[in-house]
C-alpha positions as CSV (number, residue, x, y, z in Angstrom):
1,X,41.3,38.0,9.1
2,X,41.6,34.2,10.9
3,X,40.7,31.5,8.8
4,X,39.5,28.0,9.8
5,X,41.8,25.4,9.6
6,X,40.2,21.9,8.3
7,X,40.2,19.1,10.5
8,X,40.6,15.8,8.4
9,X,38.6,12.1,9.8
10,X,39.3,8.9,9.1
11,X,37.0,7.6,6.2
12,X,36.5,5.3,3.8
13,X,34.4,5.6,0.3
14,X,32.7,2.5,-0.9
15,X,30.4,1.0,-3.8
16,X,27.9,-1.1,-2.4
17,X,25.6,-2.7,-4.7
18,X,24.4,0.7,-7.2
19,X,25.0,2.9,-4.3
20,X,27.9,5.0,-3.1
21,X,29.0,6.5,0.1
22,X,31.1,7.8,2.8
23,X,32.1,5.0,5.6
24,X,32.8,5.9,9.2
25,X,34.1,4.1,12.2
26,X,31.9,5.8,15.0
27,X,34.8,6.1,17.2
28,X,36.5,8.0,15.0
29,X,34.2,11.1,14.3
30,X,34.4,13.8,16.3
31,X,33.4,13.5,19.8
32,X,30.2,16.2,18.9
33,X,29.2,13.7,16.1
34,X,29.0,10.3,17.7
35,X,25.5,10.6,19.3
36,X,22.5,11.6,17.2
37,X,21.7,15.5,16.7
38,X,22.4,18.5,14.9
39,X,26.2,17.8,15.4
40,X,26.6,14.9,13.5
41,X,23.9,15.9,10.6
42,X,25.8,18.9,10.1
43,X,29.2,16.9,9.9
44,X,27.8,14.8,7.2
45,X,25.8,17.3,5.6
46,X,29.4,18.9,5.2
47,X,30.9,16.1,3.7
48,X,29.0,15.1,1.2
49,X,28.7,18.8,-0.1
50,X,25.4,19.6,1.1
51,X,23.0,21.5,0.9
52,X,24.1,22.4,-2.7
53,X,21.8,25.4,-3.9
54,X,23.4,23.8,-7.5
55,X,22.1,20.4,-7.2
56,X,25.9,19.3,-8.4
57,X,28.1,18.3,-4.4
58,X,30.9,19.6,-6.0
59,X,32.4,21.1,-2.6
60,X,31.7,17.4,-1.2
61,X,31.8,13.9,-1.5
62,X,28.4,13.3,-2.8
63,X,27.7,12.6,-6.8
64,X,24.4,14.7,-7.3
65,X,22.4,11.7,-7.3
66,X,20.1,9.6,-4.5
67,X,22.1,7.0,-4.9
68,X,25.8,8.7,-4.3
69,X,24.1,10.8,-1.5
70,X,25.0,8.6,1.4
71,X,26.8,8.1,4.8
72,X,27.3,5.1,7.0
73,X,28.4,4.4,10.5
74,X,29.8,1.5,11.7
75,X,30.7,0.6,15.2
76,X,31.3,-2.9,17.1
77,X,28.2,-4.5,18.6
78,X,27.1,-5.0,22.1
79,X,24.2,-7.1,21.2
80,X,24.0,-10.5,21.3
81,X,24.9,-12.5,18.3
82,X,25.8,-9.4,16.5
83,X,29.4,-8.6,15.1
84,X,28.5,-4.6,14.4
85,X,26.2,-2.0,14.7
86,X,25.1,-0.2,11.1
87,X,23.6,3.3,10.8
88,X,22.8,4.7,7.4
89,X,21.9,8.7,6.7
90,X,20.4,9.5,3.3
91,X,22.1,12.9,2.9
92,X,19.1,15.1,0.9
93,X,21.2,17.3,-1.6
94,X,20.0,20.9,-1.8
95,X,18.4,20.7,1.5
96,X,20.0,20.7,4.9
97,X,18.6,17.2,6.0
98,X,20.0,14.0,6.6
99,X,17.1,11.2,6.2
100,X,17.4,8.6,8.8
101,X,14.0,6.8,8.9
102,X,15.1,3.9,6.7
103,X,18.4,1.5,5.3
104,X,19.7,1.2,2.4
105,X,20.0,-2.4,0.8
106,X,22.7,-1.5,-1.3
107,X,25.3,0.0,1.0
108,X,24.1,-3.1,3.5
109,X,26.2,-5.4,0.8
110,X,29.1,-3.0,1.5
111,X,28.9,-2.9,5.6
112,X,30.3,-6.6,6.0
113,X,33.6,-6.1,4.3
114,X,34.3,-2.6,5.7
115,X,33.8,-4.3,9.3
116,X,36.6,-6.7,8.3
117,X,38.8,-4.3,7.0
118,X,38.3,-1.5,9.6
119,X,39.1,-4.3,12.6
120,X,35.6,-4.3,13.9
121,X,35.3,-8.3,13.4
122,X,36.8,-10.3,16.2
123,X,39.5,-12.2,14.3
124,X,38.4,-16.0,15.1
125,X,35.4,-14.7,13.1
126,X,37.5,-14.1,9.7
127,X,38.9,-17.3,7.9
128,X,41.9,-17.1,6.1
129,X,40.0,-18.8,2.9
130,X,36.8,-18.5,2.7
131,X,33.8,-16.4,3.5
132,X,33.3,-14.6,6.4
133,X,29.5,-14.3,7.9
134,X,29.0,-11.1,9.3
135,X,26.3,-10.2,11.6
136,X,24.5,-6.8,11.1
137,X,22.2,-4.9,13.4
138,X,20.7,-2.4,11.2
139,X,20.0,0.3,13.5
140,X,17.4,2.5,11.4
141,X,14.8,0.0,11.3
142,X,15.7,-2.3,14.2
143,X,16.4,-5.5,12.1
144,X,19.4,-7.9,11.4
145,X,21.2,-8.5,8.1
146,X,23.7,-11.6,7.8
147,X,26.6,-10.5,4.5
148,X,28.8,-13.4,3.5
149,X,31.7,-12.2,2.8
150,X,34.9,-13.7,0.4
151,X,38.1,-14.0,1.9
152,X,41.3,-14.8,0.4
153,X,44.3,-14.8,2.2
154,X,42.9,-13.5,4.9
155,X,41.3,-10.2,3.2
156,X,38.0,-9.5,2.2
157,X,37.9,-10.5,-1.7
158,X,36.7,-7.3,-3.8
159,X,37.4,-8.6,-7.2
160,X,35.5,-11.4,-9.1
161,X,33.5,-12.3,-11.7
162,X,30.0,-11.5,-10.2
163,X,27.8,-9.4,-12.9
164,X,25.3,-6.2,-11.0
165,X,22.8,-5.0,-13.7
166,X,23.5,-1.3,-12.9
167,X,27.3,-1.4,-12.2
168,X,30.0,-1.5,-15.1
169,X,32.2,-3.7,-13.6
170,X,32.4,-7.2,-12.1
171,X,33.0,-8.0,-8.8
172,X,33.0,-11.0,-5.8
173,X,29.5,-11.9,-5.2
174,X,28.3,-10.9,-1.3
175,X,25.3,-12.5,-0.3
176,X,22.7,-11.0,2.1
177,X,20.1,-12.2,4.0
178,X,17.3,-9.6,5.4
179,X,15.9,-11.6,8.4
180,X,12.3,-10.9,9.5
181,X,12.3,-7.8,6.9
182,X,8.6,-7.3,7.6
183,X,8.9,-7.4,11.8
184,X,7.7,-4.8,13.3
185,X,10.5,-2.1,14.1
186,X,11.8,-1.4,17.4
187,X,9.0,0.9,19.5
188,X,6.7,1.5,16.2
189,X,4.3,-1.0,16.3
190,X,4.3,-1.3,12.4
191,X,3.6,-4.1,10.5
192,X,3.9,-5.6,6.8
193,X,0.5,-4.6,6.5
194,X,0.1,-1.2,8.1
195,X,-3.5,-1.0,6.6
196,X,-4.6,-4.6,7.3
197,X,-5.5,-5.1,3.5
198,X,-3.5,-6.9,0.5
199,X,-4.6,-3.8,-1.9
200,X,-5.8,-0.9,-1.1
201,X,-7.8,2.3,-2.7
202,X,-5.4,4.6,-2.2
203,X,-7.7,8.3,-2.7
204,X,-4.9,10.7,-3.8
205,X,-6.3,14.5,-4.6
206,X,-5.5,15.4,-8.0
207,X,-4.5,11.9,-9.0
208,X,-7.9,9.8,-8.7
209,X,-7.7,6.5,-6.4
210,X,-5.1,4.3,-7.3
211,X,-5.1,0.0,-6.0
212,X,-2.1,0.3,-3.9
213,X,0.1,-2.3,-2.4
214,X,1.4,-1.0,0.7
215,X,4.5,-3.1,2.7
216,X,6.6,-2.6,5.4
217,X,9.4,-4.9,4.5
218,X,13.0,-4.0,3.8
219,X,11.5,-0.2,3.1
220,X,8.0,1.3,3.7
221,X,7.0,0.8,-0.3
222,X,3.7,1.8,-2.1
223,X,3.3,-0.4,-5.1
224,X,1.1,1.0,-8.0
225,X,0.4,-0.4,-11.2
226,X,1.9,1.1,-14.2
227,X,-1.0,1.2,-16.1
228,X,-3.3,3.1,-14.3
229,X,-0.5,5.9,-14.3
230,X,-0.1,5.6,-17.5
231,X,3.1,4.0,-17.5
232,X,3.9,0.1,-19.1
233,X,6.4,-0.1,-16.5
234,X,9.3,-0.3,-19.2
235,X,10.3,3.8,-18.8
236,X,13.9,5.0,-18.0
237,X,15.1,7.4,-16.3
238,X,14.6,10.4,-18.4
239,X,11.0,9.7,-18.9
240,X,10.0,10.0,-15.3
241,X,13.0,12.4,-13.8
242,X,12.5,14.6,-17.2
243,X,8.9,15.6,-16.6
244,X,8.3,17.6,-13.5
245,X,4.7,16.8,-13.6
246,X,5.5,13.1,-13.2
247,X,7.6,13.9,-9.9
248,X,5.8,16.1,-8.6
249,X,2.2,13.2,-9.3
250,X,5.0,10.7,-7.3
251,X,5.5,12.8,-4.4
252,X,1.7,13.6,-4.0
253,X,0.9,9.7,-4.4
254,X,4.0,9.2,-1.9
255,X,3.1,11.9,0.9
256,X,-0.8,10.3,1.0
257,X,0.6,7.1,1.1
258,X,2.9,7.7,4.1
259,X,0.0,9.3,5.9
260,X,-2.4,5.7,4.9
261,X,0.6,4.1,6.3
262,X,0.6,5.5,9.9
263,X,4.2,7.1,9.1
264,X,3.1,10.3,9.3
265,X,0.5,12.5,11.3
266,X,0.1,14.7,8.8
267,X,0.4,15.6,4.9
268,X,2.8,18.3,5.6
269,X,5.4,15.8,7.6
270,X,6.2,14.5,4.6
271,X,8.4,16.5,3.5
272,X,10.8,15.9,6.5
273,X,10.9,12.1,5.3
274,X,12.0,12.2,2.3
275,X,13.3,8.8,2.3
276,X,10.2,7.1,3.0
277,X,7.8,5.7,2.3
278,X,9.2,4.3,-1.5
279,X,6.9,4.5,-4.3
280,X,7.3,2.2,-7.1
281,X,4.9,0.9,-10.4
282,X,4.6,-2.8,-11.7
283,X,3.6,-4.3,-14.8
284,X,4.0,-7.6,-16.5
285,X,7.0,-8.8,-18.7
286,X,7.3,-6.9,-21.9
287,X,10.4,-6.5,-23.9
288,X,12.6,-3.2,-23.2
289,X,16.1,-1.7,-23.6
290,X,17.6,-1.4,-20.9
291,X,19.7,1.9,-20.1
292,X,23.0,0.2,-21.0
293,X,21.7,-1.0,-24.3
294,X,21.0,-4.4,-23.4
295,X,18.0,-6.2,-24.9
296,X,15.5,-7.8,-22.2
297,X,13.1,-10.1,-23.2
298,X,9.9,-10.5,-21.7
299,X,11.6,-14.1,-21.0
300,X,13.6,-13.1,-19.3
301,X,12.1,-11.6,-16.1
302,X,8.6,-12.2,-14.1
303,X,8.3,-8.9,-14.2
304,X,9.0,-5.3,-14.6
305,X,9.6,-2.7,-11.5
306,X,10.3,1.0,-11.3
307,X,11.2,2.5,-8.1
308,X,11.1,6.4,-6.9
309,X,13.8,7.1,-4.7
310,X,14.2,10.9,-2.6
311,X,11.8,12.2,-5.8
312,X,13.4,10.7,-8.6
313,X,13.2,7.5,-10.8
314,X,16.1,5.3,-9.8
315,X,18.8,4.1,-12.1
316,X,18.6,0.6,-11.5
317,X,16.7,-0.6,-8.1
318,X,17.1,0.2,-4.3
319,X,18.3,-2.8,-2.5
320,X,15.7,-2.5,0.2
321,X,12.9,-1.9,-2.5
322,X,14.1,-5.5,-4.0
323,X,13.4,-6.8,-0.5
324,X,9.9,-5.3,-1.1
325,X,9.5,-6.7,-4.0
326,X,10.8,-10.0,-2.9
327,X,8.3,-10.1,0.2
328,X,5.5,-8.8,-2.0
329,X,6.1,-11.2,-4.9
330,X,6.1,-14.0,-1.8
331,X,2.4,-13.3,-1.0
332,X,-0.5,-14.3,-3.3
333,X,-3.0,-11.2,-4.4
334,X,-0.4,-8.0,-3.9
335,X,-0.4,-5.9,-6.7
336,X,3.3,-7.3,-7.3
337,X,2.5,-10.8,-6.9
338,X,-0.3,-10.3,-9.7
339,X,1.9,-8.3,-12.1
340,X,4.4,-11.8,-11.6
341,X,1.2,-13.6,-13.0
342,X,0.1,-15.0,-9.3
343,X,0.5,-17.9,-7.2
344,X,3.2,-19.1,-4.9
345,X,7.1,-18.4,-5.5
346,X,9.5,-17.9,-3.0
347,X,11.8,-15.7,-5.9
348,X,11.2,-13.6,-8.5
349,X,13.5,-12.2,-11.0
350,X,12.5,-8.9,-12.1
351,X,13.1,-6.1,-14.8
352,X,14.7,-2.5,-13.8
353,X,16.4,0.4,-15.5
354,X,19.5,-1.2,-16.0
355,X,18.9,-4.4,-16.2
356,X,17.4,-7.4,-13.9
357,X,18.0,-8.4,-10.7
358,X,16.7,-12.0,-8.4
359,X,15.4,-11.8,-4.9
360,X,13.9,-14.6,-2.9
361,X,11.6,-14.4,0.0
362,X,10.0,-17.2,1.7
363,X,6.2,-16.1,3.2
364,X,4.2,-18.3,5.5
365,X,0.8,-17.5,6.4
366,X,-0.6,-18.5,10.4
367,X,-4.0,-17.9,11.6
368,X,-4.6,-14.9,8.6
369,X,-1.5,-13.1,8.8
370,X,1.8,-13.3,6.5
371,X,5.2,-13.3,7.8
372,X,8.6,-13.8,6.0
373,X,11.6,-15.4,8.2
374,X,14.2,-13.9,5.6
375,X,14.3,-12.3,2.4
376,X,18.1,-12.9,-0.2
377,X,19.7,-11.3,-2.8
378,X,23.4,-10.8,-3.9
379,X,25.0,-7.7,-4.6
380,X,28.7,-6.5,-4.1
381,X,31.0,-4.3,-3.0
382,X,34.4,-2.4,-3.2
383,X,36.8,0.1,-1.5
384,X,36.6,2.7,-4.1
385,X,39.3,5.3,-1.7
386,X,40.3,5.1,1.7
387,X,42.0,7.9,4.3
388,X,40.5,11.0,5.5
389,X,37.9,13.2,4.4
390,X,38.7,17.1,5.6
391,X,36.3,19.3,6.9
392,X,36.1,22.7,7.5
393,X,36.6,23.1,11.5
394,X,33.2,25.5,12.5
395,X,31.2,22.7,10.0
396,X,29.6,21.2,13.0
C-alpha cells in the first residue's frame, strides 16, 4: 500500500513572554497555506497535533495547554512605517479550529527578534550594539505594536538577567508598546466601550447579573469581581480548571458577554470564538502563594487578577489581558480601577498565578469619551529550536 511521504517547512519554536509556539516565515509555507482558509488551518492544526481526542498534542508541537497551543506568521511589511506584518492562530486542542479573532501579547514580545533573525528587518534598521525598534502590524486586530529589541554584536540578545513571574529562567528584557490598544479595529466599528457604560449588569441565565467591566483593548475582556463569584481573587489554577462547574459558570458568563459586546449575533456563535472575548475576576490586594511558592504580600501589588483563557484559568497572565488591565486600571470607576482602590494611575502592578507583573497605560478623556495613545509592559523572549517541522504530505 503507498504511504505518504512527509514534507518538512522551515520553522522556528519560540518562548514569548508565558507563551509558546510555532514561528513561520509566510513565504515559506506551502503555497496552499499562505492565504487564509481551510489550507493553512489544516497545516497548523497538523503541526501543533491537533485536534487531539486525548487532550495531550503528543503527535504535534503543541504542549496541551492554551498557552503552548500557538502559531505565528511573520512576513515583511508593505505598510508604511511598518517593518513586518504579524498573524497569530490560537490552535484549539481537541477541536479542529484555529482561533484567529484576537493577538496574543505574549508571543507579540517574541515577533521582534524572530524578524531579525529570520532577515525580515532591513539591515540599516538593526545596530550592531544596541536595541533594535521593530515595528509590528498586528494583523488580527488591525493595530501596531513597537518591540525593542537587545542587540549585541549584531544579534538579537536572548540572554539576560530580566525576571517573568511565570517563566523559570531569566532573560533580556524586550519592551513593548501596544499603540491605540483600544482603537477601533479595522472594518468593525468596535470601541473600548462596546456598551457605552463604565460597568455594566451583565444578566447571565443560571449565574444571576453580575457588574461587568467590558473593554476592547489589547483583548475583548469581561472583568468581574471576585467576590460576587465567590472567588477572593487569590485562586490558582487547580481551583478554577479542577472544578467543571466553575468552567463551565466562565464560559456561560463568557458566551453572554460576547453577545453584550456586539461580537457575536448569537449565543450559539460562541463557541466558534473561543478565543474571545477574555473573562477575568478582580479583587483587592490580599496576601497569597503564588504557584511557584513565592510569598506575595498584599504590599506588594495594587491588585489581584485572574484571567480565563480558551476555558481555563491561566497560569500566570495573557499578555493582551495585562493590556486590559493596564487600560482599565487607567480609567477612573472600571471594576479594575476600583479593585486598584480608585483614582488616576497611568500603571498598575498587579497579582497573578505565578507571580506579578507591571503594565502602564496612559488614558485621556475628550468631550466624554476615554482613549489610550499606548499601553507598556516588558516581557521576553527566546529561540527555544530552530529548522523544520515535518508534516504528513495529504495534512492540508
Amino acid at each position: 500500500m503507498p504511504h505518504v511521504p512527509q514534507i518538512r517547512i522551515p520553522a522556528t519554536y519560540m518562548r514569548g513572554g508565558t507563551s509558546k509556539g510555532v514561528f513561520f516565515r509566510l513565504d515559506d509555507l506551502p503555497e496552499a497555506a499562505r492565504v487564509p482558509g481551510a489550507a493553512r488551518d489544516a497545516l497548523l492544526l497538523r503541526v501543533i497535533g491537533s485536534p487531539d481526542v486525548y487532550g495531550k498534542q503528543i503527535d504535534g508541537m503543541g504542549a496541551a495547554t492554551s498557552s503552548t497551543s500557538k502559531a505565528v506568521i511573520v512576513a515583511k511589511s508593505s505598510r508604511p512605517e511598518h517593518d513586518v506584518d504579524y498573524l497569530f492562530g490560537q490552535v484549539a486542542i481537541d477541536k479542529p479550529f484555529v482561533d484567529w479573532s484576537g493577538n496574543c501579547g505574549n508571543l507579540s514580545s517574541a515577533v521582534g527578534s524572530f524578524a531579525i533573525a529570520s532577515g525580515l528587518l532591513d539591515p540599516e534598521r538593526v545596530p550592531r550594539d544596541g536595541v533594535a525598534t521593530v515595528r509590528i502590524w498586528q494583523a488580527n486586530i488591525g493595530k501596531t505594536i513597537v518591540a525593542h529589541v537587545p542587540v549585541a554584536d549584531g544579534q538579537v540578545q536572548e540572554t539576560g538577567d530580566f525576571e517573568l513571574d511565570g517563566v523559570t529562567f531569566p532573560a533580556a528584557e524586550v519592551q513593548l508598546e501596544f499603540m491605540d490598544p483600544a482603537a477601533e479595529e479595522e472594518g468593525a466599528g468596535g470601541a473600548m466601550f462596546p456598551t457605552g457604560n463604565l460597568v455594566d449588569e451583565l444578566e447571565v441565565p443560571g449565574v444571576g447579573t453580575l457588574k461587568a467591566t467590558m473593554i476592547n483593548a489589547g483583548i475583548p475582556t469581561i472583568f468581574l469581581n471576585a467576590e460576587a463569584l465567590g472567588y477572593t481573587g487569590t485562586e490558582l489554577q487547580e481551583a478554577i480548571n479542577g472544578d467543571p462547574r466553575a468552567l463551565a459558570m466562565f464560559e456561560t458568563i463568557r458566551a453572554h458577554g460576547a453577545l453584550r459586546m456586539g461580537l457575536i449575533a448569537g449565543i450559539e456563535d460562541a463557541a466558534k470564538r473561543q478565543h474571545t472575548p477574555k473573562v477575568a475576576f478582580v479583587a483587592a490586594p490580599a496576601d497569597y502563594v503564588a504557584s511557584s511558592g513565592r510569598q506575595v504580600a498584599s504590599g506588594d501589588v495594587d491588585l489581584l487578577v485572574r484571567a480565563l483563557s480558551m476555558g481555563k484559568l491561566h497560569h500566570a497572565m495573557m499578555g493582551t489581558a495585562a493590556v486590559a488591565i493596564g487600560t482599565a486600571a487607567a480609567i477612573p470607576g472600571t471594576l479594575v480601577n476600583l479593585a486598584a482602590g480608585g483614582g488616576a494611575r497611568t500603571a498598575v502592578r498587579f497579582g497573578h498565578p505565578s507571580g506579578t507583573l507591571r503594565v502602564g497605560a496612559e488614558a485621556v478623556q475628550v468631550d466624554g469619551e476615554w482613549s489610550v495613545s499606548k499601553a507598556i509592559m516588558s516581557r521576553s523572549a527566546r529561540v527555544l529550536m530552530e529548522g523544520w517541522v515535518r508534516v504528513p504530505g495529504d495534512s492540508f
